[in-house]
TIKOL-728033 format. One record per residue (C-alpha): x, y, z; residue in three letters; residue number from 1. Coordinates in Angstrom, 2 decimals. Example, Ala and Ser with C-alpha at 12.3 -4.5 7.8 and 13.67 -1.06 7.14 Angstrom:
2
+---------+---------+---------+------+-----+
!       x !       y !       z ! rest !  nr !
+---------+---------+---------+------+-----+
!   12.30 !   -4.50 !    7.80 !  ALA !   1 !
!   13.67 !   -1.06 !    7.14 !  SER !   2 !
+---------+---------+---------+------+-----+
END
This chain:
325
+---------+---------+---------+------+-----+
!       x !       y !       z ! rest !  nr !
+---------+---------+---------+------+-----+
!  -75.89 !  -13.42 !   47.29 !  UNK !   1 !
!  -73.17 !  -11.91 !   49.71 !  UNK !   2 !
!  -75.59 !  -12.62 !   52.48 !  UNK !   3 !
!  -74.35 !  -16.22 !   52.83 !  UNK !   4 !
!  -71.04 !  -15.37 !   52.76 !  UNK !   5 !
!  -69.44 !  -16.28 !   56.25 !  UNK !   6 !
!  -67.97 !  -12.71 !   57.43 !  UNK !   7 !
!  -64.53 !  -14.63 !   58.46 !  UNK !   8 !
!  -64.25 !  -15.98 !   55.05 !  UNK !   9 !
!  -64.31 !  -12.79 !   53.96 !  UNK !  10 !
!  -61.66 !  -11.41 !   56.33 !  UNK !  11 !
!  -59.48 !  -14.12 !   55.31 !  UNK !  12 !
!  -59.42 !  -13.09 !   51.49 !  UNK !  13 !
!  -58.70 !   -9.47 !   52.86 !  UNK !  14 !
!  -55.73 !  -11.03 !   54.50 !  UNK !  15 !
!  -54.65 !  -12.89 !   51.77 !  UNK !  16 !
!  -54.84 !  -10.28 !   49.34 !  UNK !  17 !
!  -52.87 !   -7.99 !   52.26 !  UNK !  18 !
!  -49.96 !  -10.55 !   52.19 !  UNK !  19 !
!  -49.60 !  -10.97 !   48.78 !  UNK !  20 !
!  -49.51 !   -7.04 !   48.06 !  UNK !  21 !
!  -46.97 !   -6.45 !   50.35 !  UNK !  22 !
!  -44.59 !   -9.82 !   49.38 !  UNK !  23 !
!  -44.94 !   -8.28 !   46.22 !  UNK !  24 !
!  -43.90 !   -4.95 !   47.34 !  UNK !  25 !
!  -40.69 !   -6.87 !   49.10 !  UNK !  26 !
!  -39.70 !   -9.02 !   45.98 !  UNK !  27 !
!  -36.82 !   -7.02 !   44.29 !  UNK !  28 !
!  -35.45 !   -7.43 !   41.55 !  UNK !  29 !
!  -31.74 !   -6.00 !   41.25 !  UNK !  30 !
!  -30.34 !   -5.33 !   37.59 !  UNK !  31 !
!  -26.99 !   -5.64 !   35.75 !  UNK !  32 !
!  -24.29 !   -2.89 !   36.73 !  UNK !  33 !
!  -26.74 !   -2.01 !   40.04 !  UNK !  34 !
!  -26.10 !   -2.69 !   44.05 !  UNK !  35 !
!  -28.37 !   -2.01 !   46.59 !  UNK !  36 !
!  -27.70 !   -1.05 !   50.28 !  UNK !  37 !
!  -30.17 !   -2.73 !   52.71 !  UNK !  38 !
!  -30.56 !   -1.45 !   55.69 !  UNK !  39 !
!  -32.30 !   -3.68 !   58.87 !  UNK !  40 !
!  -33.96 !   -1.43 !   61.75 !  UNK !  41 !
!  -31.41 !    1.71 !   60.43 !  UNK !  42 !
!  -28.64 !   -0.28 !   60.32 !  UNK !  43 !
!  -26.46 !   -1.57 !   57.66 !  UNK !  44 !
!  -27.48 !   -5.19 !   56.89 !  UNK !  45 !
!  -26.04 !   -5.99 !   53.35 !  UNK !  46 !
!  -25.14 !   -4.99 !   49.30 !  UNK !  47 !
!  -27.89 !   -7.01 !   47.50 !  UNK !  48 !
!  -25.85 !   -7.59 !   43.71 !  UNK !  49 !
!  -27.81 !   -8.76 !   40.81 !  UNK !  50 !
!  -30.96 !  -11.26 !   41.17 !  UNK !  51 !
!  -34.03 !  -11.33 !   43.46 !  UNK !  52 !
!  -34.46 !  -10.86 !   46.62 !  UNK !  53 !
!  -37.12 !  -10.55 !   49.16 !  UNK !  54 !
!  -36.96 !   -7.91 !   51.45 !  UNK !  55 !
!  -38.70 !   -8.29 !   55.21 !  UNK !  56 !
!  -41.59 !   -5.75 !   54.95 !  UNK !  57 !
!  -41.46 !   -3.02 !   57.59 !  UNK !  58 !
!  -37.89 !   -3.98 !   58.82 !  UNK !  59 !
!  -35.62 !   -3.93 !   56.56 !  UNK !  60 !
!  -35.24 !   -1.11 !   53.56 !  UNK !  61 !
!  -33.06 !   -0.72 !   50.18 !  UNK !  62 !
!  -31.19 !    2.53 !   51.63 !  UNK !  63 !
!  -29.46 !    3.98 !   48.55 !  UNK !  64 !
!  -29.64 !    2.23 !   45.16 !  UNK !  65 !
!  -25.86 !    2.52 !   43.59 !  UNK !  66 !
!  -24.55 !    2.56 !   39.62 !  UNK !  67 !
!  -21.62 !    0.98 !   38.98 !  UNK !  68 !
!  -20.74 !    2.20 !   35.40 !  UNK !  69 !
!  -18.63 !    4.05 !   35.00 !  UNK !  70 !
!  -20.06 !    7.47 !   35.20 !  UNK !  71 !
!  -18.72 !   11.19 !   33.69 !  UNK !  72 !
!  -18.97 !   14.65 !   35.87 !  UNK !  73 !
!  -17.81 !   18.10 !   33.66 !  UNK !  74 !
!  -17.29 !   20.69 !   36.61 !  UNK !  75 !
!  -18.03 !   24.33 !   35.44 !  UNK !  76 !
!  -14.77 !   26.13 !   34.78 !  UNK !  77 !
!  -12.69 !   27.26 !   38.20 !  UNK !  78 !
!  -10.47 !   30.71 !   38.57 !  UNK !  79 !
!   -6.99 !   29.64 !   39.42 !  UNK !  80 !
!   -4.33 !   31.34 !   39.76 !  UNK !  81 !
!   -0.77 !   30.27 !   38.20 !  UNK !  82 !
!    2.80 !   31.23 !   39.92 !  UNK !  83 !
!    3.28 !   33.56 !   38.07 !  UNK !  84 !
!    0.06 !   35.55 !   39.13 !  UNK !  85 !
!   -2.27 !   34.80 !   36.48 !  UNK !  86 !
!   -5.73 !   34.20 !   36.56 !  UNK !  87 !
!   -6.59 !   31.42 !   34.18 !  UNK !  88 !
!  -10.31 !   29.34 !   34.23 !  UNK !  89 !
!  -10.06 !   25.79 !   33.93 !  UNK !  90 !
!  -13.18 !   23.19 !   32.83 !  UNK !  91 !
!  -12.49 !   19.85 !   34.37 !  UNK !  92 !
!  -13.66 !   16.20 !   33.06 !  UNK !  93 !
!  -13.84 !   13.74 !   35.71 !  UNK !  94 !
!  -14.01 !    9.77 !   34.92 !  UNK !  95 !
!  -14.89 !    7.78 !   38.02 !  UNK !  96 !
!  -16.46 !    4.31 !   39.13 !  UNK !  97 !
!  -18.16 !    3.63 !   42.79 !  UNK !  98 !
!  -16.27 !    0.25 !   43.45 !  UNK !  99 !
!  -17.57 !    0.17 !   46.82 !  UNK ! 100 !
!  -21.10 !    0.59 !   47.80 !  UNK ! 101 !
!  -21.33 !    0.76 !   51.45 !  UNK ! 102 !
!  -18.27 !    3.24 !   51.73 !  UNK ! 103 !
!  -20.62 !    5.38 !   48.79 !  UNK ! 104 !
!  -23.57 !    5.11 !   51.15 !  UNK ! 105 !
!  -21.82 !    6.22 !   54.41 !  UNK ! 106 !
!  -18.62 !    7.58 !   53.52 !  UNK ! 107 !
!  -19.01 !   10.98 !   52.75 !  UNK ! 108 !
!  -22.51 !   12.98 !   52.60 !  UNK ! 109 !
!  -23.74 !   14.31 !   48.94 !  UNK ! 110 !
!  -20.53 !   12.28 !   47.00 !  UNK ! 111 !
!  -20.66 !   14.51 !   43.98 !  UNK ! 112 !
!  -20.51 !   18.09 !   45.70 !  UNK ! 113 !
!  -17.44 !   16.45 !   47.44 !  UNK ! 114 !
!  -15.55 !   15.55 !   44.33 !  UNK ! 115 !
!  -15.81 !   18.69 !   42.95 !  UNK ! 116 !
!  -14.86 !   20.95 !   46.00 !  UNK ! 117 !
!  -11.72 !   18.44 !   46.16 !  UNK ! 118 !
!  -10.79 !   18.83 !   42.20 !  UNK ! 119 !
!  -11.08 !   22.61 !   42.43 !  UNK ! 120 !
!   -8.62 !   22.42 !   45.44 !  UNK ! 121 !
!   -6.20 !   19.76 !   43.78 !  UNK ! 122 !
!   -6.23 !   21.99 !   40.83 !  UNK ! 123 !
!   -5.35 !   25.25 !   42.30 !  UNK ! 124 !
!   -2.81 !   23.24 !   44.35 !  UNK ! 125 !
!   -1.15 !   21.65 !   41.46 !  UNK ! 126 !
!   -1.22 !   25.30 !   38.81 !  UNK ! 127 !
!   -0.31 !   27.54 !   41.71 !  UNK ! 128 !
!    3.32 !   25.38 !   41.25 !  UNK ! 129 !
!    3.42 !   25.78 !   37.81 !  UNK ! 130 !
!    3.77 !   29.43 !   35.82 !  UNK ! 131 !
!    0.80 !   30.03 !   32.46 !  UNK ! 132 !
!    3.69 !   28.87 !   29.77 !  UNK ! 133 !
!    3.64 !   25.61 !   31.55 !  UNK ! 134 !
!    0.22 !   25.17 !   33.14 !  UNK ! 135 !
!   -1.04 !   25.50 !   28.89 !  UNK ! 136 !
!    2.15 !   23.16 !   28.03 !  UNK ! 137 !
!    2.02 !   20.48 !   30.68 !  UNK ! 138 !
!   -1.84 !   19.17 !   29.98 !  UNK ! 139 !
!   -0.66 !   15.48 !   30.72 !  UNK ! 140 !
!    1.36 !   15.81 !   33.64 !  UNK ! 141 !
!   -1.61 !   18.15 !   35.33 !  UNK ! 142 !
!   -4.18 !   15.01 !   34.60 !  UNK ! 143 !
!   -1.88 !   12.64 !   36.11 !  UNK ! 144 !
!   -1.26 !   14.30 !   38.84 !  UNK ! 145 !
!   -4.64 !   15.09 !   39.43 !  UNK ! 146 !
!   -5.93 !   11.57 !   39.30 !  UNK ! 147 !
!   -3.48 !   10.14 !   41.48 !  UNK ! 148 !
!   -3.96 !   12.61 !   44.06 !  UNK ! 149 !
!   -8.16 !   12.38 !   43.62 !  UNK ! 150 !
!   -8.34 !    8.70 !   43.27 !  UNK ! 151 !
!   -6.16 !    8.62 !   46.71 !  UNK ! 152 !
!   -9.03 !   10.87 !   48.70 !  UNK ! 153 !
!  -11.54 !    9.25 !   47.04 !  UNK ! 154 !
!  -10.81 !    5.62 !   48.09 !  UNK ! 155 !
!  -12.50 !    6.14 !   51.76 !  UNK ! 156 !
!  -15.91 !    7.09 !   49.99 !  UNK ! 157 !
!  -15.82 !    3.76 !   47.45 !  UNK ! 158 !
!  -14.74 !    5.74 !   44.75 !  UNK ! 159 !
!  -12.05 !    4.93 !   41.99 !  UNK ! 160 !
!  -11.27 !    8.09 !   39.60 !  UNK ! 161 !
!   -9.98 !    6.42 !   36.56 !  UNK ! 162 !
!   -9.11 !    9.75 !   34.87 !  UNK ! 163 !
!   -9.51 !   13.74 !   35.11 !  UNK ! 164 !
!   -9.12 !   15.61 !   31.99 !  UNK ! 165 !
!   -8.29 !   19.58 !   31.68 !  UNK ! 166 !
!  -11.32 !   20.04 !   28.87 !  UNK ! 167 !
!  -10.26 !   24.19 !   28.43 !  UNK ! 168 !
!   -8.08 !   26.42 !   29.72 !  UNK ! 169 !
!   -8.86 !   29.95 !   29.13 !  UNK ! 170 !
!   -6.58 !   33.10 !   30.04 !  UNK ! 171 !
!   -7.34 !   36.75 !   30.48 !  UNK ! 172 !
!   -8.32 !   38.12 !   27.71 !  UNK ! 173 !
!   -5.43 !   40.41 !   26.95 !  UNK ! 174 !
!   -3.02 !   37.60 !   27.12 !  UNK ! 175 !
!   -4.80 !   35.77 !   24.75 !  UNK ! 176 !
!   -4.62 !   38.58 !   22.56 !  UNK ! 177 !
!   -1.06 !   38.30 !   22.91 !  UNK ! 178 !
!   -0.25 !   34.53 !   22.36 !  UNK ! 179 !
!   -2.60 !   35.09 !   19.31 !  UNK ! 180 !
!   -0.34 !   37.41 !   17.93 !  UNK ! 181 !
!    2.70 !   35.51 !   19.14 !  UNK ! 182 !
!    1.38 !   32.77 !   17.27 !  UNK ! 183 !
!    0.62 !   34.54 !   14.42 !  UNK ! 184 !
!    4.39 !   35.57 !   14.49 !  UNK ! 185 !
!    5.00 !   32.10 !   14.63 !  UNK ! 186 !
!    3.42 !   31.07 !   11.72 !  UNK ! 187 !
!    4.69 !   33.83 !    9.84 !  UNK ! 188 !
!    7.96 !   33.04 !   11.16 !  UNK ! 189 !
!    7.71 !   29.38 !    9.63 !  UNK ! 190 !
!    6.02 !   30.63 !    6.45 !  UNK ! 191 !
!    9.06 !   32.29 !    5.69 !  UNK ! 192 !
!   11.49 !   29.81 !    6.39 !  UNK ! 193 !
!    9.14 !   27.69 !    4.51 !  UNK ! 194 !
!    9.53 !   30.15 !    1.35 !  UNK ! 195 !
!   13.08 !   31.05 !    1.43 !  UNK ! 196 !
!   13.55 !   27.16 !    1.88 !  UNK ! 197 !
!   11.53 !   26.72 !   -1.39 !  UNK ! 198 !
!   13.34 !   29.17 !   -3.43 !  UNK ! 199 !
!   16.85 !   27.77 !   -2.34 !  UNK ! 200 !
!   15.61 !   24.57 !   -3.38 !  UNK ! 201 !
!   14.51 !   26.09 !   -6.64 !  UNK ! 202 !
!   17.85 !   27.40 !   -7.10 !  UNK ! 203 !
!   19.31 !   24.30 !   -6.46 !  UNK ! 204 !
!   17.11 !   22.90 !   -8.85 !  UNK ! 205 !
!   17.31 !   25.30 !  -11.27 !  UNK ! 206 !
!   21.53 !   25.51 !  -11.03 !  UNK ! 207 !
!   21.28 !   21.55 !  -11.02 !  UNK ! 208 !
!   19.34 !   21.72 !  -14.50 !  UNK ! 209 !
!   21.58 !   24.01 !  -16.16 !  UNK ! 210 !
!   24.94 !   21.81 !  -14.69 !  UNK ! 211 !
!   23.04 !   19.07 !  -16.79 !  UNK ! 212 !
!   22.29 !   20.91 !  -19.87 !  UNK ! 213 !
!   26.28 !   22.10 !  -19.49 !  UNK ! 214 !
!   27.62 !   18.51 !  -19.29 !  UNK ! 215 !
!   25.14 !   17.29 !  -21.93 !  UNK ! 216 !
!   26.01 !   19.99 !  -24.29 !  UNK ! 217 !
!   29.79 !   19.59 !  -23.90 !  UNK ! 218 !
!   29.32 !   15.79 !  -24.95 !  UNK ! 219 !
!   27.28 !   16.74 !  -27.75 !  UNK ! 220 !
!   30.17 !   19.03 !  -28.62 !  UNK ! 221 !
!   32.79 !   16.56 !  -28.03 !  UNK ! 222 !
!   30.43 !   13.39 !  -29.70 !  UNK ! 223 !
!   29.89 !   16.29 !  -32.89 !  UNK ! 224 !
!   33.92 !   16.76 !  -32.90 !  UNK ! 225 !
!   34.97 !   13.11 !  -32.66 !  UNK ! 226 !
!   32.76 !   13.00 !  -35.38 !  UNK ! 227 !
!   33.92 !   15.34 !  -37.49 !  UNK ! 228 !
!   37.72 !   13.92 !  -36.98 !  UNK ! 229 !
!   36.36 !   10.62 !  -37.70 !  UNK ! 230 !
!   35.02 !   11.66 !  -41.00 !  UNK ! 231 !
!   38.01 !   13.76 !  -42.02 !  UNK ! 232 !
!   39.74 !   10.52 !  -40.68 !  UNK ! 233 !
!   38.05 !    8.28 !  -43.17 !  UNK ! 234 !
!   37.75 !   10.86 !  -46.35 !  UNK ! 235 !
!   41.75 !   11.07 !  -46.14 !  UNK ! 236 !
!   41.85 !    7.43 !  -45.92 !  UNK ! 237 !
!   39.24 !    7.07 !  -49.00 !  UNK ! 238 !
!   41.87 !    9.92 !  -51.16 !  UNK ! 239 !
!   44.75 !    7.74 !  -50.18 !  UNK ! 240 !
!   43.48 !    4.52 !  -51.27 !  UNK ! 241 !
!   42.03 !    6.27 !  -54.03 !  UNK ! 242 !
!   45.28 !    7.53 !  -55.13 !  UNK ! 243 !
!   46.93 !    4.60 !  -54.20 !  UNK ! 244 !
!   44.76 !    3.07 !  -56.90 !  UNK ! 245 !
!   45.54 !    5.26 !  -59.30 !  UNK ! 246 !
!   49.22 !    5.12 !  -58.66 !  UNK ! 247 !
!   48.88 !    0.60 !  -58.96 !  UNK ! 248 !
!   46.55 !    1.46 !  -62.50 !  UNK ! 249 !
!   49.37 !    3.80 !  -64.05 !  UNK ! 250 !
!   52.09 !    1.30 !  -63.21 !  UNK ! 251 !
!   49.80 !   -1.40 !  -64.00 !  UNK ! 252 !
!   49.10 !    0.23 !  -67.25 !  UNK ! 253 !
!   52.88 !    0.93 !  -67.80 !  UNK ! 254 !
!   54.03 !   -2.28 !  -67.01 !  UNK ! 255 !
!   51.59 !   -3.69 !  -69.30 !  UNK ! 256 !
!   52.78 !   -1.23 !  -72.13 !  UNK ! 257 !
!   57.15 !   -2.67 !  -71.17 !  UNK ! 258 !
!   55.14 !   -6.09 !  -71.93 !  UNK ! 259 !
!   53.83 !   -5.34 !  -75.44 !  UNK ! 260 !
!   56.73 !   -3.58 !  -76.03 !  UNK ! 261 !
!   58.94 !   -6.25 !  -75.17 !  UNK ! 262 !
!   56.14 !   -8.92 !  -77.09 !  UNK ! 263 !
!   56.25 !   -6.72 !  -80.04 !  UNK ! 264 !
!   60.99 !   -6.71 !  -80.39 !  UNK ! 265 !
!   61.02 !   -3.34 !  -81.73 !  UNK ! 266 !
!   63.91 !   -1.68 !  -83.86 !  UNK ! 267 !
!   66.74 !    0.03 !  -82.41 !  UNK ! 268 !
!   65.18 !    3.15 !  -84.63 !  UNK ! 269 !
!   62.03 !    2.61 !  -83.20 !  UNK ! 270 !
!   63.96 !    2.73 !  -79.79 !  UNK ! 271 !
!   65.33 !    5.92 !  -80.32 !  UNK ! 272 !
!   62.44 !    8.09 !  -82.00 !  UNK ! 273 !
!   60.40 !    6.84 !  -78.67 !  UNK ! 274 !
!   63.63 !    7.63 !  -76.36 !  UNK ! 275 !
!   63.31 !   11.14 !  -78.35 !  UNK ! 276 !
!   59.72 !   11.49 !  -77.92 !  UNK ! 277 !
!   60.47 !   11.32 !  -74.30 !  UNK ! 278 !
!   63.25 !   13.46 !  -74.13 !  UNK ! 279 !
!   61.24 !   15.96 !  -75.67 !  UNK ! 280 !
!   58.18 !   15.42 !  -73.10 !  UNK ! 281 !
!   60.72 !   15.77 !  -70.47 !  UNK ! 282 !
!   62.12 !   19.43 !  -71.93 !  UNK ! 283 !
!   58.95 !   20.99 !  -71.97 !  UNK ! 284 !
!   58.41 !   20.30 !  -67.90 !  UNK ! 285 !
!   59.58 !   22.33 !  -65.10 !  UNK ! 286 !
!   62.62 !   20.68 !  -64.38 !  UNK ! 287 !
!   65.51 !   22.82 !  -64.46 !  UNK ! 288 !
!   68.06 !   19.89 !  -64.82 !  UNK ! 289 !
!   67.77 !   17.39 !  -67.80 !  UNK ! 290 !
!   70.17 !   14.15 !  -67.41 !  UNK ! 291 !
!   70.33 !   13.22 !  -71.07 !  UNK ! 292 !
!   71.10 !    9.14 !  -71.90 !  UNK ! 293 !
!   74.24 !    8.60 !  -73.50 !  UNK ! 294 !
!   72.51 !    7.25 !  -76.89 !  UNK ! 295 !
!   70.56 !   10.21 !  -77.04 !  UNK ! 296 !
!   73.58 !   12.66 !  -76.88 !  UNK ! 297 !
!   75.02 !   10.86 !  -79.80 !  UNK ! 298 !
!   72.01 !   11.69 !  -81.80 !  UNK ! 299 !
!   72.17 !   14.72 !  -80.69 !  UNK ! 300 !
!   76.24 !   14.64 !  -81.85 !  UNK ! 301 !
!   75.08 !   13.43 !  -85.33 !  UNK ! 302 !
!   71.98 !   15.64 !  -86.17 !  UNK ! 303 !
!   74.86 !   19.01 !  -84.88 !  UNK ! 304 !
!   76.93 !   17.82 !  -87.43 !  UNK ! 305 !
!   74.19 !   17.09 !  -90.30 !  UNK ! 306 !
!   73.63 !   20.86 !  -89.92 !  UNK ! 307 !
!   76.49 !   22.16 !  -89.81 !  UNK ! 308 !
!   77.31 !   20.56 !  -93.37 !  UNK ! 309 !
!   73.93 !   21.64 !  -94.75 !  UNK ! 310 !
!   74.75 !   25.51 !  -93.05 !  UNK ! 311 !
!   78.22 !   25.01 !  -95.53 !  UNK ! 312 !
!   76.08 !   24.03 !  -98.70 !  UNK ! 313 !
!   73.62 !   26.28 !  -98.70 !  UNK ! 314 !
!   75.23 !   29.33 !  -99.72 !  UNK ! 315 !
!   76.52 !   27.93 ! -102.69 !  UNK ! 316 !
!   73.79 !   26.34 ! -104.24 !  UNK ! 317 !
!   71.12 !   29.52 ! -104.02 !  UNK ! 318 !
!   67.66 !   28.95 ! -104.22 !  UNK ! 319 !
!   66.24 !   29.74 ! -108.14 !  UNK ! 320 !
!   64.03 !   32.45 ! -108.29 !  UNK ! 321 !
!   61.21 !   32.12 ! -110.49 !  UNK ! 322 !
!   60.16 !   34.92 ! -112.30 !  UNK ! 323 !
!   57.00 !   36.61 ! -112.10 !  UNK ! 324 !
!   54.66 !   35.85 ! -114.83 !  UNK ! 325 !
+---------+---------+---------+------+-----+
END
């Protein structure tokens, strides 16, 4: 069956096929957050962003595919040595973006090694200024400083450093011995100031409670005494009105007994044996005076001189004996 195919037909296919093989070699296709650097005969030719292109086969090439996320580097720890002749090891974080990349493709040969040789040198530059106490103190002002004076060197190479981070700082080990027990001291320090704090507000508390109780039992003494006086207060008023009544029922009572009286116009004997009746109520008291009414001491006159006359008589006129039987 091949035999009557025409041999230029067939070289014609061959070509075809050729041409579309290598346009699809030379279709590219660039993604989100990529660039590509395009070279034409070695030189520089363009930065290709996102879409398709077609690249010229055997002329022109994609010479260095570049991210541009943002991208993270954590450079193994570096011996530096502080002011105060210490030897501390540092772990840097570096943050950076390529912003340009043609300056990433020829600026500077093998970017990353770069970076790093220049943050070990910032770093030493910037902690051989500063003694341990501070370089473990001033965290924030070493990352700005650092970024400032990285993201300057790095602008020739495309490169923006958007921050540098100190991840550790570790001393010798005998001088972490000591601030360990320096900060143990600390704490111990704080624990006691903490406790002696506690008990003086306990105290407080405690002296504050028994102020309280004071004052509160004082006005229960005071409340329990006006009390009292108010009772005593009110059981002498009771005894006086009490006796007050009795005092309005006896003359009550003798008043009535002046009205019968008076009702009933008794004798002028009746009169007397009553004004004797008193009389004699009033010699049997206590009183060592007696102011006797004139009436009475003219009974008294009369009944004196009934006895005397009978005290005459009576030895005349003996008393009869009667004989014994």
């Amino acid at each position: 069956m091949f035999d009557f195919i025409n041999p230029a037909t067939i070289i014609v296919i061959i070509l075809v096929i050729f041409i579309l093989v290598i346009l699809a070699k030379n279709i590219i296709v660039v993604q989100q957050s990529k660039a590509y650097v395009i070279e034409r005969l070695g030189a520089f030719q363009a930065v290709w962003g996102v879409g398709i292109h077609l690249k010229i086969p055997f002329i022109e090439r994609v010479a260095k595919a570049v991210s541009l996320k943002e991208q993270v580097v954590d450079f193994p720890p570096q011996p530096v040595i502080t002011k105060d002749n210490v030897t501390i090891q540092i772990d840097t974080v570096l943050y950076f973006q390529i912003t340009d990349p043609k300056l990433y493709a020829y600026g500077v040969e093998n970017p990353m090694s770069a970076i790093e040789n220049l943050t070990a040198t910032t770093l030493r530059n910037i902690i051989g200024d500063l003694e341990l106490d501070q370089s473990l103190t001033s965290r924030d002002h070493i990352n700005g400083q650092m970024r400032s004076i990285l993201d300057e060197a790095t602008d020739p190479w495309g490169i923006k450093v958007n921050r540098v981070e100190l991840k550790n700082i570790m001393p010798p080990r005998d001088i972490q011995d000591s601030m360990e027990k320096q900060m143990r001291a600390e704490r111990e320090r704080r624990e006691a100031i903490l406790q002696a704090e506690g008990q003086k507000q306990s105290q407080i508390l405690v002296a504050e409670g028994e102020k309280q109780a004071a004052i509160l039992q004082a006005d229960a003494a005071k409340q329990a005494a006006i009390l009292k006086a108010e009772g005593e207060k009110q059981a002498k008023i009771l005894q006086a009105e009490a006796e007050a009544t009795a005092i309005l029922k006896v003359q009550q009572a003798t008043a009535d007994a002046i009205r019968l009286i008076n009702e009933a116009d008794p004798s002028e004997g009746v009169l007397t044996i009553k004004a004797l009746e008193a009389f004699q109520a009033a010699a049997d008291g206590k009183a060592t005076k007696i102011i006797i009414p004139s009436e009475i001491q003219g009974i008294a006159g009369l009944a004196a001189g009934v006895k005397g006359v009978w005290d005459a008589v009576e030895p005349k006129n003996p008393p009869r004996t009667v004989p014994k039987q």
